[in-house]
C-alpha positions in Angstrom: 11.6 -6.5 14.8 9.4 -5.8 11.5 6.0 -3.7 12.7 3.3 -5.8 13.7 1.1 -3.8 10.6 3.0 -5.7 8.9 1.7 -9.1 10.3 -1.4 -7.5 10.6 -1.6 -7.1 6.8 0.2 -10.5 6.2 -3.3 -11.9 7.9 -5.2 -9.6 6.0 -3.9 -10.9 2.7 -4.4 -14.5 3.8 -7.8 -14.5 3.9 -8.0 -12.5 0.8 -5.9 -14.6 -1.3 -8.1 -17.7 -0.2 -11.1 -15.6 -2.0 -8.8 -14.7 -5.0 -7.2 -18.0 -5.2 -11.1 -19.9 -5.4 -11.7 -16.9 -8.0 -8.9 -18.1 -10.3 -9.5 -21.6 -9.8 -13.6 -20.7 -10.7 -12.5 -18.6 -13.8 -10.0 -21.6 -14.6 -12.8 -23.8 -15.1 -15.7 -21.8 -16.1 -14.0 -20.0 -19.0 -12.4 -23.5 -20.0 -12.7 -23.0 -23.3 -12.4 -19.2 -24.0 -9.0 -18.8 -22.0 -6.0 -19.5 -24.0 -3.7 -21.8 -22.0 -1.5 -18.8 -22.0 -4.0 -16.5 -20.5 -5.3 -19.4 -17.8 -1.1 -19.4 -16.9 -1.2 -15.2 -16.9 -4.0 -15.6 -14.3 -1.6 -16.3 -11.4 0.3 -13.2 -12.0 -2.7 -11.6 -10.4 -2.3 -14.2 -7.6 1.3 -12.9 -7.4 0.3 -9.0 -7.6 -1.4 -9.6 -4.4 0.9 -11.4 -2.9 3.2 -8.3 -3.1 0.4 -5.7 -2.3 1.0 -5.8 1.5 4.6 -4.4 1.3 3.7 -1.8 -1.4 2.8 1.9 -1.1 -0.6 2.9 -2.0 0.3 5.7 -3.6 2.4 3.7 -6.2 -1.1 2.2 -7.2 -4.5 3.7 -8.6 -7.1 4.4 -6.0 -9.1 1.2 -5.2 -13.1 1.0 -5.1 -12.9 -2.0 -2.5 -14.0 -1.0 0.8 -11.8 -1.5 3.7 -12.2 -5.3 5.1 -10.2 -4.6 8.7 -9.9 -1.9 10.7 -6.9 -1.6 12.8 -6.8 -4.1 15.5 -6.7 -3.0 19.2 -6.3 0.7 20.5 -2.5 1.8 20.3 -2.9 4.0 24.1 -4.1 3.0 27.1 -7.5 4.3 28.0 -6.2 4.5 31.6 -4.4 7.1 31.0 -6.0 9.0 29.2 -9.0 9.1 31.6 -6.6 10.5 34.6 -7.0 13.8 33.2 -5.8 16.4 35.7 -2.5 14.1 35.8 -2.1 13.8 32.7 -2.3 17.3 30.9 1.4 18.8 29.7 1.2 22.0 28.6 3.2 23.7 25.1 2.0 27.0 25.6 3.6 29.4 22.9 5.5 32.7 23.8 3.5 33.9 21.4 -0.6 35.1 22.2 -2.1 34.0 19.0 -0.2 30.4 18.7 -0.9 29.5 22.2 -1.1 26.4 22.4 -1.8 22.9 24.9 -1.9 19.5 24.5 -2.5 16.2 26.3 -0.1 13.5 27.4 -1.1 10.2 26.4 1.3 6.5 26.9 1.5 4.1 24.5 0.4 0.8 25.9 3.0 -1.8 25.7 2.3 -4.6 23.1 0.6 -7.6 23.5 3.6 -10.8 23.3 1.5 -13.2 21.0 2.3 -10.5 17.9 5.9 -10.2 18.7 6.5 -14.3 19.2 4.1 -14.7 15.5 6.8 -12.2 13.8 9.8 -14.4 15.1 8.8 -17.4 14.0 7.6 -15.9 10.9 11.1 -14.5 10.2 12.9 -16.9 11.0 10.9 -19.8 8.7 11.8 -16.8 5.8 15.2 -17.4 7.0 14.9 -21.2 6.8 13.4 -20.6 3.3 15.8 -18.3 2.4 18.9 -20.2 2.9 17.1 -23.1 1.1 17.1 -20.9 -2.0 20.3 -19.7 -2.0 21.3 -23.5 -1.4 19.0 -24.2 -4.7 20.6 -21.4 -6.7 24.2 -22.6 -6.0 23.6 -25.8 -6.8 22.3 -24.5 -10.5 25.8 -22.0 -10.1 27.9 -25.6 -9.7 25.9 -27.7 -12.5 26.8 -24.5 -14.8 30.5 -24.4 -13.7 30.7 -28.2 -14.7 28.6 -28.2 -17.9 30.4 -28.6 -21.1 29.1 -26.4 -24.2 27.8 -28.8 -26.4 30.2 -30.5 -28.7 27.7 -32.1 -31.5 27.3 -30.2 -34.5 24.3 -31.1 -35.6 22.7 -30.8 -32.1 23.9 -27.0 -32.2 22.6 -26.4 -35.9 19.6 -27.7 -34.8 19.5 -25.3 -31.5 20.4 -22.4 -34.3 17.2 -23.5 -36.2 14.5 -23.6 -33.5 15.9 -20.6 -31.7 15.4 -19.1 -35.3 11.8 -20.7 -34.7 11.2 -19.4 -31.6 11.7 -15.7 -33.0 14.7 -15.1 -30.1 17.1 -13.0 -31.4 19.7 -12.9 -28.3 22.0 -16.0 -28.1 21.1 -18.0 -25.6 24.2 -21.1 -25.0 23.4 -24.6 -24.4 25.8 -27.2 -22.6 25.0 -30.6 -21.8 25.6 -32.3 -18.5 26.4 -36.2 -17.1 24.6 -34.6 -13.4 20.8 -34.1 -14.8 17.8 -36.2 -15.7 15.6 -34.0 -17.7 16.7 -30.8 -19.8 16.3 -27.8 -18.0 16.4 -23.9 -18.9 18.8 -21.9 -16.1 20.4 -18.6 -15.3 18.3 -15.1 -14.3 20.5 -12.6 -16.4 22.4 -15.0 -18.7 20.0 -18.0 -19.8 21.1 -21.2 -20.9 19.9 -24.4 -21.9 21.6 -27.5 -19.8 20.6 -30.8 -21.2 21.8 -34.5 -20.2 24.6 -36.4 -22.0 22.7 -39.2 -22.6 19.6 -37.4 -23.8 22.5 -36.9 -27.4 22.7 -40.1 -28.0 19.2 -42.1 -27.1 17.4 -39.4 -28.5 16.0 -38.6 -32.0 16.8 -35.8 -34.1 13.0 -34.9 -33.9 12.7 -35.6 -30.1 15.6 -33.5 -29.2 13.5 -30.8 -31.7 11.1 -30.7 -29.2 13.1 -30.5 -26.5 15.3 -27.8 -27.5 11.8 -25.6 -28.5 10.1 -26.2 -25.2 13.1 -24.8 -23.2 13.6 -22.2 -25.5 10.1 -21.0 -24.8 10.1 -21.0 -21.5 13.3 -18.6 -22.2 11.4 -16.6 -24.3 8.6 -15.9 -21.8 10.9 -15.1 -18.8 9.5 -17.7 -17.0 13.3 -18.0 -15.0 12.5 -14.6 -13.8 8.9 -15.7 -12.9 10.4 -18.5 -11.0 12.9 -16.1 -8.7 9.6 -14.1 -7.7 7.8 -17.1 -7.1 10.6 -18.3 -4.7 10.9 -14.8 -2.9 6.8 -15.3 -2.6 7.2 -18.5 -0.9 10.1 -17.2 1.4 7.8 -14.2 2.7 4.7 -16.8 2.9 6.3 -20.1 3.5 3.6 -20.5 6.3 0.2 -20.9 3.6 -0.6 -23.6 2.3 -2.4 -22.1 0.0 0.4 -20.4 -1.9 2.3 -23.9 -2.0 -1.0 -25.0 -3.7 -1.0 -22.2 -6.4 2.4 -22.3 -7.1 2.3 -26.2 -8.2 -1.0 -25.1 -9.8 1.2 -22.6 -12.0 4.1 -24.1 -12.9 1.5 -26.8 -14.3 -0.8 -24.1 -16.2 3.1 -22.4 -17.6 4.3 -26.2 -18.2 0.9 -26.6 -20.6 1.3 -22.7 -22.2 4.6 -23.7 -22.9 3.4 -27.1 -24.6 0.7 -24.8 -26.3 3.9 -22.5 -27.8 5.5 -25.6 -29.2 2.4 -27.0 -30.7 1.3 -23.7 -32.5 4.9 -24.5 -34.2 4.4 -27.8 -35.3 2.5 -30.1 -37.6 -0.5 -31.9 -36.4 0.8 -35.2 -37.5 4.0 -34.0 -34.9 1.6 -33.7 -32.0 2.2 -37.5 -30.9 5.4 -37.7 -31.1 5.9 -34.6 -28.9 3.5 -35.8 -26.4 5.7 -39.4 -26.8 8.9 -37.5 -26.0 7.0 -35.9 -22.6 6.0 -39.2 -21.4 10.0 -40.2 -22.0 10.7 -37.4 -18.6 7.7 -38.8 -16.6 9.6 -40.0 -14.3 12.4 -38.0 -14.4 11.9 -34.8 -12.3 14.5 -31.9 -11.6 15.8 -30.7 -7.9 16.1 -27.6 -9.3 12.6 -26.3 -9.6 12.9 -22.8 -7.9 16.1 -21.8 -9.9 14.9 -23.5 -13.4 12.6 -24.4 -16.0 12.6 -28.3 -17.2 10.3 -30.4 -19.6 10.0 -33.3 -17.3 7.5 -33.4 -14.3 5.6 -35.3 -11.9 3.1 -38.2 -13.7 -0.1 -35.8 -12.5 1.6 -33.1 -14.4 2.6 -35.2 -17.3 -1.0 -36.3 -17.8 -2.6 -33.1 -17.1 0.1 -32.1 -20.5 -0.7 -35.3 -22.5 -4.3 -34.3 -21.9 -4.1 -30.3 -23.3 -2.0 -32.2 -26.2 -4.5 -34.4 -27.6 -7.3 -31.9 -27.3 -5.4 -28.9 -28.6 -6.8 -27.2 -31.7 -4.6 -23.7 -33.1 -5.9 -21.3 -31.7 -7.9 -18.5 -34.1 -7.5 -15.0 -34.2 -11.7 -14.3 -32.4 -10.3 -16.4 -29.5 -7.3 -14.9 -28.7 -9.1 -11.4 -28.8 -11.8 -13.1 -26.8 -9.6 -14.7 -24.3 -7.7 -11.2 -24.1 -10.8 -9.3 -23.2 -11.5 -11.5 -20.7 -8.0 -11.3 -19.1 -8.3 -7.5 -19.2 -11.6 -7.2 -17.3 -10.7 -10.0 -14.6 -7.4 -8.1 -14.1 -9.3 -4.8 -13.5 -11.6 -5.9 -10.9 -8.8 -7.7 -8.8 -6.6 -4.4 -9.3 -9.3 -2.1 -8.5 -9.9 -4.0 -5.0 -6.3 -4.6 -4.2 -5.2 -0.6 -2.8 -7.2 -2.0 0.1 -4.4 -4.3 1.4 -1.8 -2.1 0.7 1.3 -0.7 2.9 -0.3 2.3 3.5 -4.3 1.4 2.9 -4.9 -0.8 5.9 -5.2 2.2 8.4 -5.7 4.8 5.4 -2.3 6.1 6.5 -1.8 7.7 3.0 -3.8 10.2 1.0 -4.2 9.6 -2.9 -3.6 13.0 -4.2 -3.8 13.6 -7.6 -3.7 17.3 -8.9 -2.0 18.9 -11.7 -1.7 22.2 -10.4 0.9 21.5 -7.9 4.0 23.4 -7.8 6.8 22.0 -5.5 8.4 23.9 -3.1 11.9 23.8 -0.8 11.2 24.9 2.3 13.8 22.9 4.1 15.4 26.0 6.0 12.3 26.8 7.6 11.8 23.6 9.6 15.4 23.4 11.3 16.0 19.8 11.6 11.6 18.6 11.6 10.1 16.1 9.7 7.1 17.6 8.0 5.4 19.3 5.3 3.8 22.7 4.1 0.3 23.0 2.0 -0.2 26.0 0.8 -3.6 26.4 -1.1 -4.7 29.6 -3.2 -8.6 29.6 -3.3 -9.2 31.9 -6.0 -6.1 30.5 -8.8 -6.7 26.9 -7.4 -3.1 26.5 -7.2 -1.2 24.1 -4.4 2.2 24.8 -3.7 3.5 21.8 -0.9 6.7 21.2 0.4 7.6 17.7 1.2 4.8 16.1 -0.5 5.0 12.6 0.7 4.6 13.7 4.3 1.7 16.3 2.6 -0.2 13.1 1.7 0.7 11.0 5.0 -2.4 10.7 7.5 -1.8 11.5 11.2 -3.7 12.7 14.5 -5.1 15.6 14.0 -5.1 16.2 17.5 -6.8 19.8 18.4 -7.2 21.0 15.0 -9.8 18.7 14.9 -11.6 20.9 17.4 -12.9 23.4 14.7 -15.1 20.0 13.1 -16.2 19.2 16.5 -17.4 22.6 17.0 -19.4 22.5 13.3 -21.0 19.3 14.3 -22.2 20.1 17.7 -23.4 23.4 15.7 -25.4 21.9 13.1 -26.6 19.3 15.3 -27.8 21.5 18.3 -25.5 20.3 21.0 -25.0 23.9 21.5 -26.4 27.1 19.8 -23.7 30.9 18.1 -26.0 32.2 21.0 -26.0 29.7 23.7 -22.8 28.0 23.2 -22.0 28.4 27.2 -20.6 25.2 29.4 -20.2 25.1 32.6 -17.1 24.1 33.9 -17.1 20.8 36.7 -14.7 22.2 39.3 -12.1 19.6 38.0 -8.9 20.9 38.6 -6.5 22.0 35.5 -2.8 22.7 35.0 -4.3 25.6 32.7 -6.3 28.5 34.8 -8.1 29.6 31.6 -9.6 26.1 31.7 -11.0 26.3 35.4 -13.8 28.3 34.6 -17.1 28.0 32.3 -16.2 28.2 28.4 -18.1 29.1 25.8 -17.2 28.4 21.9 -15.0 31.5 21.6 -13.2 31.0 24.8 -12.7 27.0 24.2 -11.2 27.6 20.9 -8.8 30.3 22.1 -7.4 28.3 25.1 -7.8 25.0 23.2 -10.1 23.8 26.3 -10.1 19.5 26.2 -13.0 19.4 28.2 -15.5 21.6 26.6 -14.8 19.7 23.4 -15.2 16.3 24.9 -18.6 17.7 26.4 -19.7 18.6 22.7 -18.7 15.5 21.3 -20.5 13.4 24.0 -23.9 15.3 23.6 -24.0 15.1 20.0 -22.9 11.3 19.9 -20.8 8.8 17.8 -23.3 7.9 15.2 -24.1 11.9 14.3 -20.2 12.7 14.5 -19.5 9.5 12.2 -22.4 11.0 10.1 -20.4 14.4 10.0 -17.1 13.2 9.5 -18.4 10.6 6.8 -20.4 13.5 4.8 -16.9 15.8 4.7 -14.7 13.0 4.0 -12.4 13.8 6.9 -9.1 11.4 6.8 -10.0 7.8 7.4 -13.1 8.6 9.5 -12.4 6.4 12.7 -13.6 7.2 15.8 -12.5 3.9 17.3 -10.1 5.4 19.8 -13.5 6.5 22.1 -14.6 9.6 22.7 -12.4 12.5 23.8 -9.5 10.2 22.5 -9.9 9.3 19.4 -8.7 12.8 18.1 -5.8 12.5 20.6 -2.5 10.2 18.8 -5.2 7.6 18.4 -7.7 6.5 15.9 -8.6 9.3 13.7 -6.0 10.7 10.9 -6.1 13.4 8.5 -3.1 14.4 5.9 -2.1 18.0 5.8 -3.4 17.9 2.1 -6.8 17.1 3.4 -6.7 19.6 5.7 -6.8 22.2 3.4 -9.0 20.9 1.0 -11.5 20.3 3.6 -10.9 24.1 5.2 -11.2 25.5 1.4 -14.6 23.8 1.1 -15.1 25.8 4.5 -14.3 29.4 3.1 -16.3 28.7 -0.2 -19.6 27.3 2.3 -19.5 24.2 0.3 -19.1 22.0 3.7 -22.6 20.6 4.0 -23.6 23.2 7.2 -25.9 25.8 7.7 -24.3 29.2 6.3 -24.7 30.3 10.6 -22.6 27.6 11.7 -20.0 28.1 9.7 -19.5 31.8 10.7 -19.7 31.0 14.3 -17.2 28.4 13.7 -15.3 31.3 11.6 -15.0 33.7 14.0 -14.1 31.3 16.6 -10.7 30.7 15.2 -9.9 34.3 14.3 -5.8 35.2 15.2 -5.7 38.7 13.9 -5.4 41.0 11.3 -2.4 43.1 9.7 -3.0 45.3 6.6 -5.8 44.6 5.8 -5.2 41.0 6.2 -7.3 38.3 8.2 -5.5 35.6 9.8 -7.7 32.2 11.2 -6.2 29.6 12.3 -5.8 26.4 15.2 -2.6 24.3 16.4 -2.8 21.7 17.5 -0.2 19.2 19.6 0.2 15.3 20.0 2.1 14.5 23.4 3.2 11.0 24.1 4.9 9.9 27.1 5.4 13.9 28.0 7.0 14.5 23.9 5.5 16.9 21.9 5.8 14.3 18.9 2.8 15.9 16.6 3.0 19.6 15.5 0.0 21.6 13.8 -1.4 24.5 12.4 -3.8 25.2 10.0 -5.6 27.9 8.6 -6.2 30.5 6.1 -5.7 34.4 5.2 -8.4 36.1 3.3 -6.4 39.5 2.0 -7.6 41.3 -1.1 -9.8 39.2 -3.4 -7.5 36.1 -2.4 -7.9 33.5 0.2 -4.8 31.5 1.1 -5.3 28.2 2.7 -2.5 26.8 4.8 -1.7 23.4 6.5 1.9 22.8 8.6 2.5 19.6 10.2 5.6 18.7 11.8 6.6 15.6 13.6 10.1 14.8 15.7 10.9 12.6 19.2 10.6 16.3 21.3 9.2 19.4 20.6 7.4 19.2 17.9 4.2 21.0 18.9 1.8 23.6 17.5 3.8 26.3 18.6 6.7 25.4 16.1 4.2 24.7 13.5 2.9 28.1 13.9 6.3 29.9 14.5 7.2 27.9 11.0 4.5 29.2 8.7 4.2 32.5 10.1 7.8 32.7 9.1 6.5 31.3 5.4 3.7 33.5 5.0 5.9 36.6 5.8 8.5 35.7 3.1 6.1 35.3 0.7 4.3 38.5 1.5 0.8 36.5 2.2 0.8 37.8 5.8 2.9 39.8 7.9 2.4 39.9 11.7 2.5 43.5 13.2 5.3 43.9 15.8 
């Protein structure tokens, strides 16, 4: 079954293309007369661009300046479980003193039915859709197969001429056909002109002219290939009306830009006699209109053409520029708000990371069999080395490194004091005897204590931590998932690449905090030291259903006059927990002679 993100976006996009389709119709008629009929037809390409935005990476676009119109809809764990607390803690302590490490268990709620029975019927109207295409496109296949290539020799000198007209170099064939109505351009790869048999001989020289130049222009423009995207668009949203609507709103603006073409190549005294040899096809429309390109058209479209005919002027040089110009800035503002509906924009689930210092690394042997990625940081050179940089740039829980901003913001707010950071422990009983007992910052940090955390966060309150996270730009800032969850596989996300650029703002005292909190917070998450290196660091681990799923552990070593800033994430269905994140870049740091732990 596709993800319901997916529909979630899909719905998304719906109401967003209702907003962009009134745009284009507004900039249709308000810039009447400083759009070329060629520029009013390029308009829908943006209509199209977003159509395709929701199954597109972000990170294939430029950053967007829209802000985000949805949040994600509905918790993905159950607050029940979460809340059990005692029954619910799993523990992935490490072997190893200074990586020790524990998480929490959380279950994914089942999901609602009403998303699942939406996608089946969504997919299987594409599939109804589809097969209608590929029953459209065999058709064309057959009418090709029984075509005959054009016998009359002054028909195909003529064809030589205007494709000479139409500056198209490659040959393009024509055949004619006893099976059609109207003349119609087909074939993706291997164009060709088909017109009807009786169209040789009832037909003028000059009217066939005109024919043979409107088809070659929509050849010329690749409006077959615009077709085969327009069909795939209406197979993946064959349930809005809306798109129906600015499709046969298209195919009329690229049936009058076509006209346009032909007109710029004939005489005024010619532009009758071509609208004369329209009016001829009113009534004679094609079955074919997904696969090919015709003259002919419905009587609304063939007026709407006689119309643009009789009130077309050539066009000068000032309004092409101007209609250019105009084209440019609309398409700028629709493509600077479109990263917002994106594959990955939606839940901010990938970081835009643009940096030319980056130097790629293969680390593959170090994670034995885990997804992940390594972000290594050095302060002083400004130079990133990552491995895996995809999963570098992908946003997940942060889980308990998030502890060390919880800590900052109950700091700087006052929820607790470097001097009075002392909490006093409920008498709830733990699976983890260093948490039955009162904690202060130091402790907490060390033993990764849930509690003392979620007591911080409650006295300092949503709206301040919001403030913080907003002001230090941490991942997609969501604290939806409630307090003393959202941090847990939930709401909140953060990439390994913003880890360490937010933990290198912390060494240089650039995060906006008092110079006092950040050295409380600094010593709190001191590992050790080994000639004359510092190591400071904090795992964390995401636990669903009783799997360590969600490996951290980040940090940095300050040795010499350099400060190295580190981020490991690791992900897997078992055992992927800070532990093995730790284990991992210890293992890196040693190799690369950053930091080398003492036996």
């Amino acid at each position: 079954m596709i993800p319901h993100s997916y529909m979630i976006r899909l719905c998304l996009n719906s109401i967003v293309l209702t907003v962009l389709l009134a745009a284009i119709l507004l900039a249709r008629k308000a810039f009447k007369h400083q759009l070329t009929p060629r520029i009013r037809y390029h308009l829908w390409f943006l209509f199209l661009f977003v159509l395709a935005v929701p199954f597109v990476p972000c990170s294939v676009m430029f950053p967007g300046c829209a802000v985000k119109l949805l949040q994600f809809l509905g918790g993905s764990f159950s607050s029940g479980n979460t809340g059990t607390i005692g029954a619910a803690y799993q523990t992935a302590a490490s072997t190893e003193y200074i990586l020790q490490d524990f998480s929490v268990s959380v279950s994914r709620a089942a999901p609602p039915a009403l998303p699942s029975v939406l996608t089946g019927i969504w997919m299987a109207g594409m599939g109804f859709m589809a097969g209608f295409n590929i029953y459209s496109c065999q058709k064309i296949r057959q009418l090709k197969k029984s075509s005959l290539p054009l016998q009359n020799k002054e028909v195909r000198d003529l064809f030589k001429k205007c494709r000479e007209e139409s500056g198209i170099k490659k040959e393009i064939p024509v055949y004619s056909s006893a099976y059609i109505s109207s003349p119609i351009a087909a074939g993706l790869w291997k164009p060709c002109i088909i017109v009807p048999i009786h169209m040789l001989s009832e037909l003028s020289q000059k009217e066939i002219r005109y024919i043979l130049l409107h088809e070659l222009i929509h050849c010329k423009h690749k409006d077959l290939l615009v077709n085969r995207l327009m069909a795939l668009a209406q197979i993946i949203y064959w349930f809005h009306p809306l798109v129906w609507f600015a499709f046969r709103e298209m195919r009329s603006d690229r049936e009058i830009a076509c006209d346009s073409s032909v007109l710029s190549m004939l005489e005024p005294d010619s532009y009758f006699d071509y609208g004369s040899t329209l009016i001829n096809f009113a009534e004679k429309i094609s079955l074919f209109s997904y696969s090919a390109a015709r003259i002919g058209g419905s009587k609304k479209e063939i007026k709407k053409r006689i119309l643009n005919i009789a009130c077309y002027r050539r066009e000068s040089r000032w309004y092409q520029v101007k209609s250019r110009i105009l084209f440019t800035v609309i398409t700028v503002v629709v493509l600077g708000c479109t990263p917002v509906l994106s594959a990955d924009a939606y839940t901010g689930s990938q970081y835009v990371f643009a940096s030319d210092n980056v130097t790629e690394l293969d680390l593959t042997s170090y994670f034995c069999g885990y997804k992940g990625s390594f972000v290594l940081y050095e302060l002083n050179s400004d130079q990133y080395c990552i491995y895996n940089r995809e999963a570098g740039t992908r946003r997940v829980s942060p889980d308990s490194t998030y502890k060390i901003y919880s800590a900052l913001a109950a700091l700087e707010h006052g929820s607790i004091t470097p001097e009075a950071s002392l909490r006093s422990w409920d008498g709830t009983s733990y699976p983890f005897n260093s948490w039955n007992h009162d904690q202060t910052l130091d402790s907490a940090m060390e033993h990764s204590v849930n509690w003392y955390f979620t007591a911080l966060d409650e006295k300092t309150g949503l709206p301040r931590l919001k403030q913080c996270l907003d002001s230090i730009s941490y991942g997609n800032r969501d604290l939806s998932g409630g307090l003393g969850r959202y941090w847990l596989e939930s709401s909140l996300k953060i990439s390994p690449v913003e880890q360490v650029k937010l933990l290198a703002r912390f060494c240089q005292d650039k995060l906006p905090f008092r110079q006092e909190t950040i050295k409380a917070v600094k010593e709190s998450i001191f590992l050790s030291s080994s000639k004359g290196a510092s190591l400071y660091g904090k795992t964390g681990t995401g636990t669903v259903d009783g799997e360590n799923v969600n490996g951290w552990f980040i940090g940095f070593v300050e040795s010499g006059g350099e400060t190295y800033v580190f981020a490991t994430n690791i992900q897997g269905e078992a055992q992927a927990n800070g532990t093995t994140a730790g284990k991992i870049t210890m293992d890196i740091l040693n190799d690369r002679e950053i930091y080398t732990q003492l036996p």
